[in-house]
C-alpha positions as a Markdown table, in Angstrom:
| # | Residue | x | y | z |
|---|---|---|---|---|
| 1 | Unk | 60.6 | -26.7 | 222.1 |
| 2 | Unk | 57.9 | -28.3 | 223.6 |
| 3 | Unk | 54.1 | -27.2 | 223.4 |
| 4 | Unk | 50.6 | -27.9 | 226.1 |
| 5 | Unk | 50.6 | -27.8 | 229.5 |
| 6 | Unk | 50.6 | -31.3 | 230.6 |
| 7 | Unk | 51.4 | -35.2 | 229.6 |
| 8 | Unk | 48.8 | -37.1 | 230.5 |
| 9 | Unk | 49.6 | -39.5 | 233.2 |
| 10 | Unk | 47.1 | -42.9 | 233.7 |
| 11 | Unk | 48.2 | -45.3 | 236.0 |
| 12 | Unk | 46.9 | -48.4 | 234.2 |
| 13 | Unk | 48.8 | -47.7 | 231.2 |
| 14 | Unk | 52.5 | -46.5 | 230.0 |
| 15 | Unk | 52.5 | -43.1 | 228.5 |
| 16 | Unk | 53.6 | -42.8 | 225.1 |
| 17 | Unk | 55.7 | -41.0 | 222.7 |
| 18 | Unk | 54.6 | -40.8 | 219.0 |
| 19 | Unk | 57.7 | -39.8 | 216.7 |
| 20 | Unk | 57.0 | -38.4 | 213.1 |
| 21 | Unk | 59.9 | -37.8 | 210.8 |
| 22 | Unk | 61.6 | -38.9 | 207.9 |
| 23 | Unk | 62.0 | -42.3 | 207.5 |
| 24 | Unk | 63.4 | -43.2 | 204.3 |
| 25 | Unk | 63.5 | -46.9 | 202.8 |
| 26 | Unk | 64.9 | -50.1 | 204.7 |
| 27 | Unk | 63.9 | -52.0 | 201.9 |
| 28 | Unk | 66.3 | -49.5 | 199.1 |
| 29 | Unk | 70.0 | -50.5 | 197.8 |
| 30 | Unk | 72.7 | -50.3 | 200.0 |
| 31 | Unk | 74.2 | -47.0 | 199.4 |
| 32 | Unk | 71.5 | -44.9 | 198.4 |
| 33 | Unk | 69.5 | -41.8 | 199.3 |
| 34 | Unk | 66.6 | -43.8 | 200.2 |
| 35 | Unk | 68.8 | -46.0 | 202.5 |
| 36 | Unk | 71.1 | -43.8 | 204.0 |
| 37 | Unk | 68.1 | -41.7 | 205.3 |
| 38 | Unk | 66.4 | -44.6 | 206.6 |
| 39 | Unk | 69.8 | -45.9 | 208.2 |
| 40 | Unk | 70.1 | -42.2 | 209.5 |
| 41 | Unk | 66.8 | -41.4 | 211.0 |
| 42 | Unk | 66.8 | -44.8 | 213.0 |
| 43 | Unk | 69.9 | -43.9 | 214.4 |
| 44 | Unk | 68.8 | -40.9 | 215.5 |
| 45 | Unk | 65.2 | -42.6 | 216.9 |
| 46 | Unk | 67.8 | -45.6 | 218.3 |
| 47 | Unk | 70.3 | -43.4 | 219.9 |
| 48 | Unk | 68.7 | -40.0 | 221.0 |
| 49 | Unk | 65.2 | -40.0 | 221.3 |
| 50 | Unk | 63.8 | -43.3 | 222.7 |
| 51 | Unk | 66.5 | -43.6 | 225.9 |
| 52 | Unk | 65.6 | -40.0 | 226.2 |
| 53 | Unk | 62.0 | -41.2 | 226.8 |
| 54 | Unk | 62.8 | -44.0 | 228.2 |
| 55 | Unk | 64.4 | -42.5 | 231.1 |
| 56 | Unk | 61.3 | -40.7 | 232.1 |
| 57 | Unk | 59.2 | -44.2 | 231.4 |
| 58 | Unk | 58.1 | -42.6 | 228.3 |
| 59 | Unk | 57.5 | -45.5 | 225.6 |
| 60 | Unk | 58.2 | -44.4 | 222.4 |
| 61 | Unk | 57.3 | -45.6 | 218.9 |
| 62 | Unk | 57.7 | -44.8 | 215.1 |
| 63 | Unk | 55.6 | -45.5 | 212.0 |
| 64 | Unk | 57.3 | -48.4 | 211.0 |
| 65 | Unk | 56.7 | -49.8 | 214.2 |
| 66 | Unk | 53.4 | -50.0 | 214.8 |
| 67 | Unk | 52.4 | -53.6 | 215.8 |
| 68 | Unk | 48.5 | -53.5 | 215.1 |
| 69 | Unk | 47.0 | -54.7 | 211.3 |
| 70 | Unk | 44.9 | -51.9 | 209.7 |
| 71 | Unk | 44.9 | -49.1 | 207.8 |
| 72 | Unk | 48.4 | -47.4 | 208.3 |
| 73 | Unk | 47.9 | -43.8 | 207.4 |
| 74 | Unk | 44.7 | -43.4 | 209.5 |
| 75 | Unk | 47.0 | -45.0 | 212.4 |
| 76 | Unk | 49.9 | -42.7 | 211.9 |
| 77 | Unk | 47.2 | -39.9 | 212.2 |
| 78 | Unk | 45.4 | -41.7 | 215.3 |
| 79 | Unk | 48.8 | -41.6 | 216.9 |
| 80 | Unk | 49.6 | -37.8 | 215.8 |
| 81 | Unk | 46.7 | -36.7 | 217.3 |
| 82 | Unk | 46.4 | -39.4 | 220.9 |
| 83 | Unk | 49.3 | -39.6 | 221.6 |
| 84 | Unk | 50.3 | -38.3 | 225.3 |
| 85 | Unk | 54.1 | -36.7 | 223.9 |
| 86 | Unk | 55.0 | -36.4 | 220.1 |
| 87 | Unk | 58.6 | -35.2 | 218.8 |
| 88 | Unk | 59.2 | -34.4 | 215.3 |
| 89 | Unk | 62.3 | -34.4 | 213.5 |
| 90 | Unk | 61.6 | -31.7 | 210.7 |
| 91 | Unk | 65.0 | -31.5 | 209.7 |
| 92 | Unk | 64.8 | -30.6 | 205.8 |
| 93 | Unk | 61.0 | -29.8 | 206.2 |
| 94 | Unk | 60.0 | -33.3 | 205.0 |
| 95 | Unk | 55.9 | -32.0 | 203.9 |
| 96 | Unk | 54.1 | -35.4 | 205.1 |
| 97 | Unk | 56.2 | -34.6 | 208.7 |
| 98 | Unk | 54.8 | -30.7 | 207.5 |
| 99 | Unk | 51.3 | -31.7 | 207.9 |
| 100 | Unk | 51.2 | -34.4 | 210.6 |
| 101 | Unk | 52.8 | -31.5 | 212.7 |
| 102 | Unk | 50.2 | -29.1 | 211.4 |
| 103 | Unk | 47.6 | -32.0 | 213.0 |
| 104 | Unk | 49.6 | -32.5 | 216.3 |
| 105 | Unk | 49.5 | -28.7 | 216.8 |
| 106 | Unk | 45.8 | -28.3 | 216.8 |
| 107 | Unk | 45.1 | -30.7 | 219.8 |
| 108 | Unk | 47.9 | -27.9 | 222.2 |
| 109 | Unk | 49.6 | -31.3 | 223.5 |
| 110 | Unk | 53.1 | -31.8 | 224.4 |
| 111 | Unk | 55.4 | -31.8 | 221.1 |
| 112 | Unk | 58.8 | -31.3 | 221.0 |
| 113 | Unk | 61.2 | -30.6 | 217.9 |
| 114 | Unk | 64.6 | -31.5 | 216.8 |
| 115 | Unk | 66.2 | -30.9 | 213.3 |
| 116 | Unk | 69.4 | -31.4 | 211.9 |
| 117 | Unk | 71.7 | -28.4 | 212.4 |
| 118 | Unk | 71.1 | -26.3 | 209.0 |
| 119 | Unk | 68.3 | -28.0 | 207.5 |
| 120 | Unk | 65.4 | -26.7 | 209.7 |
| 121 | Unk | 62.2 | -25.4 | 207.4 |
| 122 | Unk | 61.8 | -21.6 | 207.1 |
| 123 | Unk | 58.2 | -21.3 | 208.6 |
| 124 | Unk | 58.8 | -23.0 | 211.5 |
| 125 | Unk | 62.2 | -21.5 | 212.3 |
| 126 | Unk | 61.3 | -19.0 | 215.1 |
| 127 | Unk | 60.0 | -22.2 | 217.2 |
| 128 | Unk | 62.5 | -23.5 | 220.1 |
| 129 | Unk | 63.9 | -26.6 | 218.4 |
| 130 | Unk | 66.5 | -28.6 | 219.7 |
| 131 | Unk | 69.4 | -29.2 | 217.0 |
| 132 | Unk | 71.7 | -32.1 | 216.2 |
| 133 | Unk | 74.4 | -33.0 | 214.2 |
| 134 | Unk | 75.5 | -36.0 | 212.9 |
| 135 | Unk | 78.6 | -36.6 | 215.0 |
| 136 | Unk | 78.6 | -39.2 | 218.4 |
| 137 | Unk | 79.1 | -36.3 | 220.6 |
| 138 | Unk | 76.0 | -33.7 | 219.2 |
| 139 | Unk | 73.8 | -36.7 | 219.3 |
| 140 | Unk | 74.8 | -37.1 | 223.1 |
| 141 | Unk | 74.1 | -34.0 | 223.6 |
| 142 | Unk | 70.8 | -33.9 | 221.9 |
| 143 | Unk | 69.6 | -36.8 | 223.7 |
| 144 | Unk | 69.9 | -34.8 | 227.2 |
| 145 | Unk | 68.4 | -31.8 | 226.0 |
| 146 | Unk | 65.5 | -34.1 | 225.7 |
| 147 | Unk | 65.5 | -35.8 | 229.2 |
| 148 | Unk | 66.3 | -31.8 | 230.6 |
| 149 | Unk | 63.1 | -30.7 | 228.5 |
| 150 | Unk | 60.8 | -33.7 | 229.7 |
| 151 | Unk | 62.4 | -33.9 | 233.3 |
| 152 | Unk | 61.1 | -29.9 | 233.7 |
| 153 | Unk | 58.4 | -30.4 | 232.0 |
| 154 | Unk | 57.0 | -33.0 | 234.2 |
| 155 | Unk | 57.8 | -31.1 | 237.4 |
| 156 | Unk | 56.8 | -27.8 | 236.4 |
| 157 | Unk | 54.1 | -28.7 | 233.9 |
| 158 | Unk | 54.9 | -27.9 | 229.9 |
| 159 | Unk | 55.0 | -24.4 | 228.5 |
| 160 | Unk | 52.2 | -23.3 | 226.1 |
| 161 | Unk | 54.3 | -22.7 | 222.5 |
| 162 | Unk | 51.3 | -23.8 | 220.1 |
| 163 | Unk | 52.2 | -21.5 | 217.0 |
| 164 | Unk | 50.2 | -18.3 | 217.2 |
| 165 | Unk | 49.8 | -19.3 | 213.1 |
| 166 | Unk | 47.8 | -22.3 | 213.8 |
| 167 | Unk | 45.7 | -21.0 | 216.2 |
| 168 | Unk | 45.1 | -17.8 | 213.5 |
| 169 | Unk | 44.4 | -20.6 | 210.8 |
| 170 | Unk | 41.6 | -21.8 | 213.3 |
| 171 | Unk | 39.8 | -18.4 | 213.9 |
| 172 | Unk | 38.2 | -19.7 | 217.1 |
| 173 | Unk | 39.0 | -18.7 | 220.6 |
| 174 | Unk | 38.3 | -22.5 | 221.6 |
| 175 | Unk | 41.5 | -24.2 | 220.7 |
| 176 | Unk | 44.3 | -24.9 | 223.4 |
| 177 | Unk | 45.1 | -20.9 | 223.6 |
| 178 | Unk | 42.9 | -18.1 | 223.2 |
| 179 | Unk | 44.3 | -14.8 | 221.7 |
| 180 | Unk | 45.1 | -13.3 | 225.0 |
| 181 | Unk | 47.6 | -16.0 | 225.4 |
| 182 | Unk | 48.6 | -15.9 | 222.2 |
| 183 | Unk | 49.5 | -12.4 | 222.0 |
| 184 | Unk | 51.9 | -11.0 | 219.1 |
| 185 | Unk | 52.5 | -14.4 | 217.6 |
| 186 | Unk | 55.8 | -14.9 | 219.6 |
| 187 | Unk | 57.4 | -12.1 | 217.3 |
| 188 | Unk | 55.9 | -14.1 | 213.8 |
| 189 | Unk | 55.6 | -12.5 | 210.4 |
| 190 | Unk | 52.2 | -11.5 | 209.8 |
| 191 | Unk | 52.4 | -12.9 | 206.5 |
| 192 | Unk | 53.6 | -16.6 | 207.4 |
| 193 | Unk | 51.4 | -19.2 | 206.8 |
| 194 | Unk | 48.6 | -21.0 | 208.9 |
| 195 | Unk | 47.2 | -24.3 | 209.1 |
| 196 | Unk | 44.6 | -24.0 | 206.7 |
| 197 | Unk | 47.1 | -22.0 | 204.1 |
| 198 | Unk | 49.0 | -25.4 | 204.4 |
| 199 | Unk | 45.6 | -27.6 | 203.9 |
| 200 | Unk | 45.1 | -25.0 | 201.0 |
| 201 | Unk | 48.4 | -26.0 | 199.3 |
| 202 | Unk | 46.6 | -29.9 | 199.8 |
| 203 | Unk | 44.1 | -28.5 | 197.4 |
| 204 | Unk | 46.1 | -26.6 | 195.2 |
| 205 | Unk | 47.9 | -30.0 | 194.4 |
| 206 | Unk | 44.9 | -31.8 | 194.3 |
| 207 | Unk | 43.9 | -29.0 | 191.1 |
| 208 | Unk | 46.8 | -30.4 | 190.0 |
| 209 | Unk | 46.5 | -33.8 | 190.0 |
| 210 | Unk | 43.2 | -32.6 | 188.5 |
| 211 | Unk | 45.1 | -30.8 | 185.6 |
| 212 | Unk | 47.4 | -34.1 | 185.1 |
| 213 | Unk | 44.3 | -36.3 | 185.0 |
| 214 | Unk | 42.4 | -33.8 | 182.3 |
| 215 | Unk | 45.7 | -34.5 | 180.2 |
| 216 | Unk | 46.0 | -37.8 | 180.6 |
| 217 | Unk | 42.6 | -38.4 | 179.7 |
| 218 | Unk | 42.7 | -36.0 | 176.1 |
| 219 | Unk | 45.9 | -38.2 | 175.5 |
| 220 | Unk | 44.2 | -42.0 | 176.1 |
| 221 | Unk | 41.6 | -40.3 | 173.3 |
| 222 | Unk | 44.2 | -39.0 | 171.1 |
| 223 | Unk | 45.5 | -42.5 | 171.4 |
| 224 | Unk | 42.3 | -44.3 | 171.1 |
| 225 | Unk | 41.6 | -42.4 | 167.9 |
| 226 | Unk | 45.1 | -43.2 | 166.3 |
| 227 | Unk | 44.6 | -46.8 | 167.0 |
| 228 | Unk | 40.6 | -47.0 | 165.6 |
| 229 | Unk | 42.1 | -45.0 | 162.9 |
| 230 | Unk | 45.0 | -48.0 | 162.1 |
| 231 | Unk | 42.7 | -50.9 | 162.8 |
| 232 | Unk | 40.6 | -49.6 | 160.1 |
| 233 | Unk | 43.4 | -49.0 | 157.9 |
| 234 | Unk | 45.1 | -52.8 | 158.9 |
| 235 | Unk | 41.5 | -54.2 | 158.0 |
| 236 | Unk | 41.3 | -53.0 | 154.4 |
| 237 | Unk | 45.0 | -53.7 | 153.7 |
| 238 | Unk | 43.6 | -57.7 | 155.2 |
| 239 | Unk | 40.7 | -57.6 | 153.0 |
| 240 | Unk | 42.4 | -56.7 | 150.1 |
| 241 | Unk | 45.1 | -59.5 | 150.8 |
| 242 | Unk | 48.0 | -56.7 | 151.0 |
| 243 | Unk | 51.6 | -58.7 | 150.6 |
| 244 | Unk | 52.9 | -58.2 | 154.8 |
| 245 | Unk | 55.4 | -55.6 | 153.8 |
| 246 | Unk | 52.3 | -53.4 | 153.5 |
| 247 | Unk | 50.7 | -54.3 | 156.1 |
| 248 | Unk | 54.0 | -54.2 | 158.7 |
| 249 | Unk | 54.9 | -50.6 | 157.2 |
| 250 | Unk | 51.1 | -49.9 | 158.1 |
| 251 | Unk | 52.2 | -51.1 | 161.5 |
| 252 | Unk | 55.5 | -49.0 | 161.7 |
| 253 | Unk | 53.3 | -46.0 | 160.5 |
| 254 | Unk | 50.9 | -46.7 | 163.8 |
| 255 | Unk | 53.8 | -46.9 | 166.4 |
| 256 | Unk | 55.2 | -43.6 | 164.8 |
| 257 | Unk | 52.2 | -41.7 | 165.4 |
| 258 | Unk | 51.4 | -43.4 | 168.9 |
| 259 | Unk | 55.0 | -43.3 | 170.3 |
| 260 | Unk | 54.7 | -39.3 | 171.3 |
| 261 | Unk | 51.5 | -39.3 | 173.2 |
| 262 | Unk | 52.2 | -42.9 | 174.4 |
| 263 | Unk | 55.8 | -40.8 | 176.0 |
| 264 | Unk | 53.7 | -38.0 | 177.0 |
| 265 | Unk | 51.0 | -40.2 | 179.0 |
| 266 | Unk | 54.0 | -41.9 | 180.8 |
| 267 | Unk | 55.1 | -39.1 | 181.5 |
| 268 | Unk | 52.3 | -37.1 | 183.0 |
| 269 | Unk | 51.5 | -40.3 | 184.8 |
| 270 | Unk | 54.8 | -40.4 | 186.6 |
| 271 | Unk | 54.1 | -36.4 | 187.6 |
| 272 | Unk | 50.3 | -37.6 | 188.9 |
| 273 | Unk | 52.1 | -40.5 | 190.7 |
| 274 | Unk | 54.5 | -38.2 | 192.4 |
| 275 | Unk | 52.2 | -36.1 | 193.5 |
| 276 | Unk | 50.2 | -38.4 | 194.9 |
| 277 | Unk | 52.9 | -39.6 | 197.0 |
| 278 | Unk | 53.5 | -35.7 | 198.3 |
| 279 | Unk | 50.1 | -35.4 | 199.2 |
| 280 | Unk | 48.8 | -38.7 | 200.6 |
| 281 | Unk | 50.1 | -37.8 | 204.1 |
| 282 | Unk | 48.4 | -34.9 | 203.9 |
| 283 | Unk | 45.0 | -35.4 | 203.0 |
| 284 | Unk | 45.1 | -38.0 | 205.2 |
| 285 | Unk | 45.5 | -35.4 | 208.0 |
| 286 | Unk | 42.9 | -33.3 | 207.0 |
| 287 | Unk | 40.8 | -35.8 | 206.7 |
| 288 | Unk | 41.6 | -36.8 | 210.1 |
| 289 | Unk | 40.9 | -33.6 | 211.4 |
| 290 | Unk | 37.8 | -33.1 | 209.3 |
| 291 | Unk | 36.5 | -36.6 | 211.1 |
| 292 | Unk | 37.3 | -35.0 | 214.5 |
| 293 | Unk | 35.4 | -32.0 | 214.0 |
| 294 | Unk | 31.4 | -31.8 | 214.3 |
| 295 | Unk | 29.7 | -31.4 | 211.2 |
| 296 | Unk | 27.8 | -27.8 | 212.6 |
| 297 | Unk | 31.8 | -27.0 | 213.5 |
| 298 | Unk | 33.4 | -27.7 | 210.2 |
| 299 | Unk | 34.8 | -25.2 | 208.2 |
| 300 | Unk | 32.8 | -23.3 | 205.4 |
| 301 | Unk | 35.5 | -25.0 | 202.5 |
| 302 | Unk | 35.2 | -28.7 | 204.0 |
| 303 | Unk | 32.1 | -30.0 | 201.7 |
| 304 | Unk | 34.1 | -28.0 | 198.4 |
| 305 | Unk | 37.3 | -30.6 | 200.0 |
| 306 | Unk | 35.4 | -33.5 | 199.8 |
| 307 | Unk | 33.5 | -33.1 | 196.9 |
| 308 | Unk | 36.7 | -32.1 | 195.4 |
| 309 | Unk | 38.3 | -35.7 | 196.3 |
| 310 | Unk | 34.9 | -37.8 | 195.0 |
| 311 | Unk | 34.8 | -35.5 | 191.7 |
| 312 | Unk | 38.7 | -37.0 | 190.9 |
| 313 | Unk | 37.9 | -39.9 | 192.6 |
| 314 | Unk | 35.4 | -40.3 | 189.2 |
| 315 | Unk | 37.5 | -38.8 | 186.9 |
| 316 | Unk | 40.3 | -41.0 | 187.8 |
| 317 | Unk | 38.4 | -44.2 | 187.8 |
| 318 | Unk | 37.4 | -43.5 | 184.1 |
| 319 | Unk | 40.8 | -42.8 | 182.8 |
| 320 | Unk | 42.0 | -46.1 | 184.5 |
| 321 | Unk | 39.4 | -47.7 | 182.8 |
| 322 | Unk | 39.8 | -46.5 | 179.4 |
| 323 | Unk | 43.6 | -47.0 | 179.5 |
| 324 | Unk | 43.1 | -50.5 | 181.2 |
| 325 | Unk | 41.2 | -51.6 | 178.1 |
| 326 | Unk | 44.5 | -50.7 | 176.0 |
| 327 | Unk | 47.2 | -52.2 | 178.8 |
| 328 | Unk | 45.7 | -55.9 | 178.5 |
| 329 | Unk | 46.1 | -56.1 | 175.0 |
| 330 | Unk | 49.6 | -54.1 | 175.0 |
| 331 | Unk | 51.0 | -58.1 | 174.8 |
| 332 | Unk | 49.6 | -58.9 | 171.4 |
| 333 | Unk | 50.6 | -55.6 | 169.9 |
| 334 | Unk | 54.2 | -56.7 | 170.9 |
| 335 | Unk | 53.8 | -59.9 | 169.4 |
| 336 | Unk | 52.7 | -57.9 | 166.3 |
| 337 | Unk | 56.1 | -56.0 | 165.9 |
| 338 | Unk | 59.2 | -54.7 | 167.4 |
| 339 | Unk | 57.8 | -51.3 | 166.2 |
| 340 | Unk | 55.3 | -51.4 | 168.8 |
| 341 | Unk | 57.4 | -52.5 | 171.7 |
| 342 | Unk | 58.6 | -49.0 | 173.0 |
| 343 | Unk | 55.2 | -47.5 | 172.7 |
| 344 | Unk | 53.9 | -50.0 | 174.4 |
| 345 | Unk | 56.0 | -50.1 | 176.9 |
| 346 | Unk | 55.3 | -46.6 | 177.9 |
| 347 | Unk | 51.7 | -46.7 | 177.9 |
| 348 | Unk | 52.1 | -50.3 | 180.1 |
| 349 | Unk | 54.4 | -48.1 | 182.7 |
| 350 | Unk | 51.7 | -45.4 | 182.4 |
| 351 | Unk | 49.0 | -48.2 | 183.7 |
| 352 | Unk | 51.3 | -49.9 | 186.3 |
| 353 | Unk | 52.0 | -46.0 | 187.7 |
| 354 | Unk | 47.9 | -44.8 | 187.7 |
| 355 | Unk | 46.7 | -48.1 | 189.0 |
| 356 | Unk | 48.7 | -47.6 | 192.5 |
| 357 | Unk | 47.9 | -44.0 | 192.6 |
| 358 | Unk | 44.1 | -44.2 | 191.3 |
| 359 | Unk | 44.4 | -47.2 | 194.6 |
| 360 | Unk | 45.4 | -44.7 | 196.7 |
| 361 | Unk | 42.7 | -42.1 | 195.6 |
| 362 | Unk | 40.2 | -44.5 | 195.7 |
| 363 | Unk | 40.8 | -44.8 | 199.9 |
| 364 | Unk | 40.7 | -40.6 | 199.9 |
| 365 | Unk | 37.5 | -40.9 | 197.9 |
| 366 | Unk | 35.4 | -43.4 | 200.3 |
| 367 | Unk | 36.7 | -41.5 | 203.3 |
| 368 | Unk | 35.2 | -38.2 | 201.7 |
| 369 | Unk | 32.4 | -39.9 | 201.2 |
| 370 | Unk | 31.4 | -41.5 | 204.4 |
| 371 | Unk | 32.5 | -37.6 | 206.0 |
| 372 | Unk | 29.7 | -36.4 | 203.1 |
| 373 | Unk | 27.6 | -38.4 | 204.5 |
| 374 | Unk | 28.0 | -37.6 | 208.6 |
| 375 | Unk | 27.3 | -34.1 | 207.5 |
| 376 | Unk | 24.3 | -34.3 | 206.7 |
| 377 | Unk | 22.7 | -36.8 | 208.7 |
């Protein structure tokens, strides 16, 4: 239930409570997913664990409310990791909550988890979590588990529970436990999986994302190619002063053969986009932790990481380009025909989804760069 030996206590400042979770979207319609779990997880923040804290003088504060400008990920990942107390809400196993817990774990400080009844993730079952359910009465009683928890904790200093799997992920006898202390793993499957297994399912996605960019790229040419192909064809039915029912069923012909790949790029992008979403938590966290490390302390897989992030960084940045070039004149093709308007309209989606992601890679990329860099100063 709760992990480290100690909160730290500073006279000249409050001690503070980070809380990582689901958060959902206040900004989604009113009856759906997105909204209900935002409306949900408040509650729970609202009515369980910040006058849980607050009793004890404990100040505590989500993501979404964070008061200082900047860059929000590296401040989620600042707090994860500073933070004097963090509690963590993994109910459903939420994998951006996954990782930032994977990142709280290493630094052995005080952590507690809650989860709803029934929806707590496999591989962190066999650790002490406190459990609520969604009625006024199990919320109650959640919120004094909490104040018990913190109220022994402070007078008898914390219990060490840092997963025996993080500490094997580590391989280094100079994390908050040692082996000794660790012992059998608390009873643990042999086979469950470590910190680093989860930063290696960060790179399996990220040979993914690779995979989705490869395709995306073979399908801007294959698009490319169909429309050098029908500008040629459009220019000798001009020169030869076609009537326009020739040269509109020269257009129809075009958007025929474009409309599959242009369906298949918007599609692919949407995947890319997702996955960016899924891992941008993540690699954020490793990244954090990677920062945090010494460069003659890093693991042997870190420069493979980072040049793994610049290389799709690149790859990325081309495709953009290239499909870029089509998206800002995806207007006149409309103008040309109806034919072209449902093509278009995918490969203009496909743009709109890539330019936030590429965005988003782009940060990852600069970040890897500048740790390149550190290394081997």
């Amino acid at each position: 239930m709760i992990t480290s030996q100690t909160l730290r206590q500073e006279s000249d400042q409050p001690r503070r409570c980070f809380v990582i979770g689901p958060i959902g979207d206040p900004h989604a319609a009113h009856g759906s997913p997105e909204r209900e779990a935002y409306e949900h997880h408040l509650g729970i923040f609202e009515q369980v664990i910040a006058p849980a804290c607050g009793k004890h003088g404990i100040t505590a504060v989500r993501a979404d409310g964070i008061a200082h400008a900047g860059d929000i990920n590296e401040q989620i990942c600042r707090h994860v990791v500073e933070s004097d107390l963090v509690v963590a809400d993994v109910s459903g196993g939420n994998p951006n909550v996954m990782y930032e817990l994977g990142l709280r774990h290493i630094t052995g400080k005080p952590t507690i988890h809650i989860g709803e009844a029934g929806q707590l993730p496999f591989d962190i079952a066999s650790i002490r979590t406190i459990r609520y359910q969604r009625t006024r009465s199990h919320l109650a009683g959640a919120r004094k588990e909490i104040e018990s928890a913190l109220e022994a904790g402070l007078r008898d200093g914390f219990e060490l529970l840092t997963p025996a799997r993080v500490l094997r992920g580590l391989q280094t006898g100079d994390g908050p436990a040692s082996a000794s202390e660790v012992g059998d793993g608390n009873g643990e499957d042999e086979d469950s999986p470590g910190l680093l297994d989860d930063f290696a399912v960060i790179e399996d996605g990220l040979d993914e994302m690779a995979a989705d960019m490869e395709a995306i790229t073979k399908t801007i040419e294959t698009i490319g190619a169909l429309t050098e192909q029908s500008g040629t064809e459009m220019l000798d039915l001009t020169q030869a002063n076609a009537p326009m029912s020739a040269r509109l069923a020269a257009v129809a012909r075009y958007a025929e053969t474009i409309s599959a790949p242009a369906g298949e790029l918007n599609t692919v992008a949407a995947m890319f986009a997702e996955r960016m979403v899924t891992l941008d938590s993540g690699v954020r966290a490793a990244l954090g932790l990677i920062e945090m490390t010494p460069p003659d302390e890093r693991g042997e897989g870190t420069d493979e990481f980072l040049e793994q992030l610049m290389s799709l960084d690149e790859a990325a940045q081309d495709g953009l380009a290239q499909i870029g070039s089509f998206g800002t004149s995806a207007g006149a093709l409309v103008r040309v025909s109806r034919h072209l308007r449902k093509p278009v309209k995918e490969i203009s989606a496909a743009v709109k989804q890539l330019t936030s992601a590429i965005t988003r890679m782009g940060e990852w990329a600069a970040k890897a760069r500048a740790l390149s860099r550190s290394g081997t100063a």
